[in-house]
N, C-alpha and C positions, 0 to 999 in steps of 0.2 A: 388472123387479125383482119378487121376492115378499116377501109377508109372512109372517110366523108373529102368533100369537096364544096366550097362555095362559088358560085363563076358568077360570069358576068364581069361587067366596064367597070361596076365600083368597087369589086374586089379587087383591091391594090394593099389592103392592109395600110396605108398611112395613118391612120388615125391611130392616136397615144389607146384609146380604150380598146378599137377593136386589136392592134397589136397585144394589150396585153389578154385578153381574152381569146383572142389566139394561140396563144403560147400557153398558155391554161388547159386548152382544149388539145392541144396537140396541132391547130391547122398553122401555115403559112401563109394562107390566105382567108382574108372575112371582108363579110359583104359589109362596112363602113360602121363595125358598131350594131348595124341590125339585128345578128344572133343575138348578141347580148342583150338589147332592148329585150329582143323577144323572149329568152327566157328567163330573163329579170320578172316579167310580167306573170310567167308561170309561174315562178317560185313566189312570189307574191300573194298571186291566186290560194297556189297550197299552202301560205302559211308557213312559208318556210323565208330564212334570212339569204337575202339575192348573193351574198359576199361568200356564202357557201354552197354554191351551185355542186348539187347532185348530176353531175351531166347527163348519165343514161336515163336515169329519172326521169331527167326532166326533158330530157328531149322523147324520152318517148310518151310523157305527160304532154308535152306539146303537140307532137303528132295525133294523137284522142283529142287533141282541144280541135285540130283542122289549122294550126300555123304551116302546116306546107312544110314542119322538122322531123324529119326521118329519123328513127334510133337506128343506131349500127353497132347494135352490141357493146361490152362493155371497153372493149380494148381501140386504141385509136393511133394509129401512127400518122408525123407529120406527112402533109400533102407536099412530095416532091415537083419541081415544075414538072408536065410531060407526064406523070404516073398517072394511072388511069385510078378511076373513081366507079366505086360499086354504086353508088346511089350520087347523085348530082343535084344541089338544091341550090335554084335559078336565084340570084337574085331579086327576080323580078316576084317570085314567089315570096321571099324573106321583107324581101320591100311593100307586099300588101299585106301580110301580117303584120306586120311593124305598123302602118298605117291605120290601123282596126285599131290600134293599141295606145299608141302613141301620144292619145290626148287624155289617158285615163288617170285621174290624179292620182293614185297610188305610184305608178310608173314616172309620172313626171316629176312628182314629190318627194319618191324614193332617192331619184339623181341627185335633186334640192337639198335634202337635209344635212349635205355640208356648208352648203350656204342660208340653209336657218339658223343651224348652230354660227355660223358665223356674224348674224344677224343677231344673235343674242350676247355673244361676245360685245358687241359694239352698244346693247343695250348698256351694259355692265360698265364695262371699260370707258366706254363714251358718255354714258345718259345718268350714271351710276345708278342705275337700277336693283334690283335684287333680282337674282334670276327666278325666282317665285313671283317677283312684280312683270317679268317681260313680258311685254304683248306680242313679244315673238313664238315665245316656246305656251303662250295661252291659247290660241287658236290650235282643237283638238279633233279638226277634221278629218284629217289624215294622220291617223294614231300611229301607223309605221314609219312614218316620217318625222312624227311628233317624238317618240320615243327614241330614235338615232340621235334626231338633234340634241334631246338632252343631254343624252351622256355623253354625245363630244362637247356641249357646252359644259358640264361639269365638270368631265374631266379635267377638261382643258386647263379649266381659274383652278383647279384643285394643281395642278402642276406648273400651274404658270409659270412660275419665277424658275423654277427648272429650266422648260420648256425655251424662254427666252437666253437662257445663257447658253445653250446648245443652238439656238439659231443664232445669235450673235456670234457667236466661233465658228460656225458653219456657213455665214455669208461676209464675213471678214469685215466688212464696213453696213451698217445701217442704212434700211430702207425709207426713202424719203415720207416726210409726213402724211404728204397726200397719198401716198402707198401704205398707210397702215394694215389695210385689209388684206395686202399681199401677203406683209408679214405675220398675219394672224392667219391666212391658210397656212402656214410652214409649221406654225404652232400647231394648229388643228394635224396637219399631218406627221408630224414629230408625234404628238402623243397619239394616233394610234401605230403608229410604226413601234413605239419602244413599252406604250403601258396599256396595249386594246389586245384585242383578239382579230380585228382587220386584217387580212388577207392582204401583201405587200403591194398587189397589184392594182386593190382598189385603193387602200392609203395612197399610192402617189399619184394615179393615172385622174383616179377621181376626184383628187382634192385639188390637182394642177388644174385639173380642167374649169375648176371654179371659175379661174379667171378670166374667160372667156366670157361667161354671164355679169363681170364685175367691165366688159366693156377693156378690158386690156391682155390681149392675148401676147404681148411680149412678156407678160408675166407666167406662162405657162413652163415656158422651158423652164427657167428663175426654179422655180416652186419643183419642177420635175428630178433638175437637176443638186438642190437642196439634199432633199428627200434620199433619191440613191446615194448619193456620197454619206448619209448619214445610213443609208442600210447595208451599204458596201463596209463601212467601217463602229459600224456599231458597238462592239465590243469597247473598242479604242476610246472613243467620246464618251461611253458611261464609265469606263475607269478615269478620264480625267475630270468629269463632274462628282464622280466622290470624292475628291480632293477637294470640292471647294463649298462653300457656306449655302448654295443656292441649290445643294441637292437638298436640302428640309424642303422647298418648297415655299418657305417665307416670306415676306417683305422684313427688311435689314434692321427696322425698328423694333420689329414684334418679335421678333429673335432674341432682341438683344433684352427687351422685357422679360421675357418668360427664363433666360440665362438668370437674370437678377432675380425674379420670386422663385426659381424653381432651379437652385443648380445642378442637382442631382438627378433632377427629371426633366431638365428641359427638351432632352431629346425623345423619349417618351412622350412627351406630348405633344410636341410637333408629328412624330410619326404618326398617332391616333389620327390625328387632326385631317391627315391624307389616307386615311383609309374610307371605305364606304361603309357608311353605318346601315347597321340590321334597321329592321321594321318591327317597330312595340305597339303595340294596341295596349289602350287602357281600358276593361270592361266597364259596363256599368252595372254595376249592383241591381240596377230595379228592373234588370232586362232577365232573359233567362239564364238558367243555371250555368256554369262555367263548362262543365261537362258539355253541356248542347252545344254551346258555340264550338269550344275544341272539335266536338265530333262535326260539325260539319263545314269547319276545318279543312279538317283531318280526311274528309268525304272529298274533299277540291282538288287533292293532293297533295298542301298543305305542311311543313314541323312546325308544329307548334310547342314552345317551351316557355314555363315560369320563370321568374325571376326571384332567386333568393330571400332577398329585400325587400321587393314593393309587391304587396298582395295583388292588386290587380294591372298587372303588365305580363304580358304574354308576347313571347319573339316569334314573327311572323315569317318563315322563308320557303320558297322565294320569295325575295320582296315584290310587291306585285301592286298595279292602281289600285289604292283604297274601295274604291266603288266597285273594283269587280270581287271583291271579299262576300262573301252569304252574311248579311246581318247586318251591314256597316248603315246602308239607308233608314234599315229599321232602327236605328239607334240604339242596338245592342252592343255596341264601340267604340270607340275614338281612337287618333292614331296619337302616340303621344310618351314620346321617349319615358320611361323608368325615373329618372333623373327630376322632372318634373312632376310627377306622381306624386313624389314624396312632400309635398309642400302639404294635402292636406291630413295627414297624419300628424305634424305640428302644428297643425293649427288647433285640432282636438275639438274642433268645434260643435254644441250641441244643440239640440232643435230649440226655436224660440229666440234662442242670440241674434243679436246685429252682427252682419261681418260686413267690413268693405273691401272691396278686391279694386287695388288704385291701378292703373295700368292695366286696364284689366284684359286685352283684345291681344289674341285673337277668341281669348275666351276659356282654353284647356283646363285651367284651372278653377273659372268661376263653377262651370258645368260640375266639372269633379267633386266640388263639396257638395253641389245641390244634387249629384247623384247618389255621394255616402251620407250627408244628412237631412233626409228632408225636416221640411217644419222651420229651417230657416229665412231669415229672412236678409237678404243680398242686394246692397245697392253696387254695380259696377261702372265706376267710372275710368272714362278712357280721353284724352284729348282729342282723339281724331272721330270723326262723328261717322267716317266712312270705317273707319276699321271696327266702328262697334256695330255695323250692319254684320259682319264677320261671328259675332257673339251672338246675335241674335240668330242668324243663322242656324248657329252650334245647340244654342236653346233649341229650337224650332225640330230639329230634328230629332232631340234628345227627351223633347217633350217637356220640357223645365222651364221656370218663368223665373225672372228677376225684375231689379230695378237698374237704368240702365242710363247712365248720364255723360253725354257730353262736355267735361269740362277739364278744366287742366288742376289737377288732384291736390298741385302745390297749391293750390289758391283756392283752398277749402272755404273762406267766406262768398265764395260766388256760386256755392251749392249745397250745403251742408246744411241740414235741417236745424243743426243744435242736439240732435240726440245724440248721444255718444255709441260707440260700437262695440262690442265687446271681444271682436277679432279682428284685427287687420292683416290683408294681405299686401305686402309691397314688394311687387317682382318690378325691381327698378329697371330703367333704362339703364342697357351699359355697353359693353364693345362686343356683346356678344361672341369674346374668342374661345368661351368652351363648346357652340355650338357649330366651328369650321369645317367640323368634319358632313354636315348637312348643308351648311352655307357655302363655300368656299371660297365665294365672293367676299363674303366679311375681310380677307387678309389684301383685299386689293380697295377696297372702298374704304377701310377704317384709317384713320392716319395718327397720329399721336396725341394732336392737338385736341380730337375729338373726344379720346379718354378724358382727358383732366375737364371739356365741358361736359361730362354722364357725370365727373364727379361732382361738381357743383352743383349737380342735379340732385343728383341722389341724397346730398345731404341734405340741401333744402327740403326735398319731399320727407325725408327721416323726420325733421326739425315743427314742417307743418304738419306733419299728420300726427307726429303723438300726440297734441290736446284730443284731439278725438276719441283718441283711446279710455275705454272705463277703467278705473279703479282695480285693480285682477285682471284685467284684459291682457291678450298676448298681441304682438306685434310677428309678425312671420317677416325678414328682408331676406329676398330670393334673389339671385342673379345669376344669367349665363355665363358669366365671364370669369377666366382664372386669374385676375391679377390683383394681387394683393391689395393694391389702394382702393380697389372697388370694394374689396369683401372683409377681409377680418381687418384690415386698418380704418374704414371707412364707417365700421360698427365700433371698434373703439375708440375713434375720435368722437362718438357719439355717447360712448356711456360713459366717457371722463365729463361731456359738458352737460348731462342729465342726471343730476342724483334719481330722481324717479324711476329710473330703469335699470331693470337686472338681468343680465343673460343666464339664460336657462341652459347647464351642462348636459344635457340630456336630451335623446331623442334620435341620433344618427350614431350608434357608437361605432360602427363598423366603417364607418368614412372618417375621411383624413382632420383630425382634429385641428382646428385653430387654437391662438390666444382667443378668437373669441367667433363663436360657429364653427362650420363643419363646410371640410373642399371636397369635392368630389371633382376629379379629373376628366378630362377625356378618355374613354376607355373603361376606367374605374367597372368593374362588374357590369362591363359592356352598357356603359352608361354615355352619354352626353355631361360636356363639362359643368357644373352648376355649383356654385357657395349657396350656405342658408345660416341664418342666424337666428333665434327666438329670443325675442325680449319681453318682460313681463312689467308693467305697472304696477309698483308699488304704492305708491300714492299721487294725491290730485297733484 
């Protein structure tokens, strides 16, 4: 066996990180955290995750770089006071490598990404953001840093309500208002301590230390001491959170919803809802052959698999940025769950028809029929005049043209030519709860009151858009959400007050039959949650 040694004045080991990276490594003493900077900064370099330090690797990866870190083989016993040292590395050496290093955004950003992910919690929680709206986790300069913070920010809202009832029993009385941030590190480090792959040393040492940069280092211990008592007794605290209603991971309202439309499955789809969903691409037909794309794929290193059901979806894993995929620029792609596919296969629509796609942004589905039918002709209207820069975008790259209107869909005489359409598409506004298992923000930003306002929406847009509809024409009503008043009651509260309209039995048989459309769950054939209903114009 050999030994390493760190010397010098600053090697005291007080610091919470260099102790725990001392104890990692075998030393009882570290020069203030410096090692570890430094070979953070290697594993970085090679591309490797700093929370899984290869030690001999990387120390003798750092010694080839010129950081002044010796390899000492692969075996390491603690440095007794007084024991002698085969190799001895000054800190004064470790202290100007560390210096060379220290300001490179990787390194410093690396340490950051619990407190970006922290920053986007508060976009969330605080600003009600969408975690796909924050301007936290949108700045994509530092991709390894970018990448950490999101999944401790998804995680996190994906466990929340968990998350908080095991802090709440773990700190006995609640942390003052102005301290939310503290209690949203214990959350961040709760879920990687009990649902990550985090290394226990960086979960607590790192995520205590946040508080130091939040300007309150009485909050360090707080957080330190959290944290262990929850990994000292872990077993313990997750058998008393399956006793109680806040291991689904829900808010108490949406719970008690999905019990009432779904008694038999509401736990079924609260679980999906916390799982991480696969990556589906939808082809586009006018690009190259299916084979090509598979195969180069398949060439990245890539599984690639179909989907029963929806001809062009293909499951992508690992999941991985859209844009480093071979093809996706050239618009041979889109990324676009199974579940949503399915809208234009009822629509059935053929070259020369009017279709209107009301709600139409961020676009997935106008692109899709103009990729399976060309020769139509598409006006998409969307109320938000920024979110249909988003469609045009999708156009843009997809190579596809439409018509593209700014207005609010319910209030067709402030856009409507007069021509009638011979398809419509209406993917209504709604709570979006079959899509939690992507959003997971939705269970913390939706509240009750908001449903019953999508439902007055939605029936008003049902009520103004069918004049527009031709004679023979189909009506498509789409939604992401599983709850009943959104989907099969909210279509037949529509065709009791419309003799004109006739729902079409046909079309989905292999999904969950309604009195009126078709549920598709969370989960469903690895789907995203989504209802659909087809109505047909029988007369003027």
């Amino acid at each position: 066996m050999r030994v390493v040694a760190i010397d010098g004045p600053a090697a005291s080991g007080k610091s919470s990180t260099a102790r725990a990276v001392a104890r990692e490594l075998g030393f009882y003493h570290l020069d203030s955290g410096a090692l570890y900077r430094a070979l953070t900064r290697v594993a970085l370099d090679a591309g490797l995750d700093p929370d899984q330090l290869d030690v001999p690797a990387l120390l003798a990866s750092a010694d080839r770089r010129g950081l002044g870190l010796k390899p000492e083989g692969e075996d390491f016993v603690p440095l007794l006071d007084g024991a002698p040292a085969e190799h001895l590395i000054r800190s004064a050496e470790v202290t100007a490598a560390v210096s060379a290093v220290s300001a490179v955004p990787e390194v410093r950003d690396w340490a950051n990404a619990r407190m970006r992910a922290l920053a986007a919690l508060a976009d969330v929680l605080d600003r009600g953001l969408n975690l796909t709206d924050s301007p936290t986790l949108a700045d994509s300069s530092h991709s390894r840093d970018l990448s950490m913070a999101r999944h401790l920010a998804y995680g996190t809202l994906r466990w929340l309500t968990a998350l908080e009832w095991l802090a709440g029993q773990l700190l006995g009385k609640p942390v003052k208002q102005r301290d939310q941030d503290i209690q949203r590190l214990i959350l961040l480090g709760l879920y990687q301590l009990w649902l990550d792959e985090t290394p226990a040393h960086a979960a607590i040492n790192e995520t205590a230390e946040c508080a130091r940069h939040l300007e309150k280092p009485w909050a360090v211990s707080l957080i330190n001491a959290v944290l262990r008592r929850f990994q000292r007794e872990r077993e313990a605290w997750l058998d008393r959170l399956s006793g109680q209603e806040e291991r689904f991971a829900h808010p108490a309202w949406m719970l008690r919803r999905l019990q009432q439309d779904w008694p038999q499955l509401w736990q079924d789809v609260a679980e999906a809802n916390n799982r991480q969903p696969p990556l589906w691409l939808r082809l586009n037909r006018g690009g190259p052959a299916r084979s090509d794309i598979v195969a180069r794929l398949e060439e990245k290193g890539f599984e690639v698999h179909a989907h029963p059901f929806v001809a062009d979806a293909l499951r992508v894993s690992p999941a991985a940025p859209v844009a480093a995929l071979p093809g996706f620029a050239d618009g041979h792609f889109s990324v676009q769950d199974p579940a949503a596919q399915l809208a234009v296969d009822l629509l059935r629509a053929q070259a020369g028809m009017r279709l209107l796609d009301a709600c139409a942004a961020p676009g997935g589905k106008t692109c899709h029929v103009l990729e399976r039918t060309p020769g139509l002709d598409v006006t998409a209207v969307d109320v938000s005049a920024e979110r249909l820069k988003l469609v045009q975008q999708n156009l843009d790259r997809l190579k596809l043209a439409c018509t593209l209107v700014a207005a609010d869909a319910s209030q067709p005489q402030s856009w409507w030519d007069g021509k009638p359409f011979q398809r419509i598409l209406l993917d209504a506004p709604c709570s979006a709860t079959g899509v939690i298992r992507r959003h997971p923000e939705i269970k913390h930003l939706r509240q009750a009151a908001q449903v019953d306002e999508a439902l007055r929406l939605q029936g008003r847009l049902l009520r103004q858009l069918w004049p527009l509809l031709d004679v023979g024409g189909i009506l498509v009503y789409a939604t992401c959400s599983v709850f009943l008043d959104e989907n099969s009651r909210q279509i037949n509260d529509f065709l009791s007050e419309h003799a004109t309209a006739e729902e079409s039995a046909t079309g989905l048989e292999w999904a969950r039959r309604q009195s009126a459309g078709w549920q598709i769950l969370p989960g469903d054939q690895d789907m995203d949650g989504f209802y659909y209903a087809v109505l047909r114009k029988t007369a003027q």
